[in-house]
C-alpha positions in Angstrom: 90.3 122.3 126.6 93.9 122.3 125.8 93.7 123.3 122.2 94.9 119.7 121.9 92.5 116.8 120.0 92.2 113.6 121.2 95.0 112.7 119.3 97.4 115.0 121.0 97.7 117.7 117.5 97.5 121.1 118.0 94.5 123.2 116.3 95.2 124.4 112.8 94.1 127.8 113.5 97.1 128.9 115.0 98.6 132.3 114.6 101.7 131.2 113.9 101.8 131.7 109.9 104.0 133.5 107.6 102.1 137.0 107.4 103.4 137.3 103.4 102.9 134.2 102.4 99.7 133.8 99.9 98.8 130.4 98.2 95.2 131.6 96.8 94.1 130.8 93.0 92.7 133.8 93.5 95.7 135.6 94.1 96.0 138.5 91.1 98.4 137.9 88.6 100.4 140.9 86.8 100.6 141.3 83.4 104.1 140.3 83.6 103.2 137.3 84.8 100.4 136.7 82.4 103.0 137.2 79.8 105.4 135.1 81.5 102.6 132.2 81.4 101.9 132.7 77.5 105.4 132.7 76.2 105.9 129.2 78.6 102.8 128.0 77.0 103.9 128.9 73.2 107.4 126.6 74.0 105.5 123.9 74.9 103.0 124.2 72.5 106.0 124.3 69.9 107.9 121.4 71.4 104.9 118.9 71.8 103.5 119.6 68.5 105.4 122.2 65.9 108.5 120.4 65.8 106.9 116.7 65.7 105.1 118.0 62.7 107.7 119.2 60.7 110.2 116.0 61.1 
């Protein structure tokens, strides 16, 4: 074998990604960016229903 499928694609398992590059959900999160998340939430939150309310 080639590496190659029967369609001519390479295998996926190839060493050639980005060593600092992390995509997990399971990635941890810093406070900082758990705070960052809340405040973004609370400006929605505001915007699709505080301000609807009070007009």
């Amino acid at each position: 074998m080639t590496g190659e499928d029967e369609h001519g694609h390479q295998d996926t398992d190839a060493p050639d990604v980005e060593p600092g590059r992390e995509t997990a959900p399971q990635s941890p999160y810093s406070m900082q960016q758990v705070g960052i998340g809340f405040a973004v939430l609370a400006v929605g939150l505001a915007v699709a229903f505080a301000i609807p309310l009070a007009l």
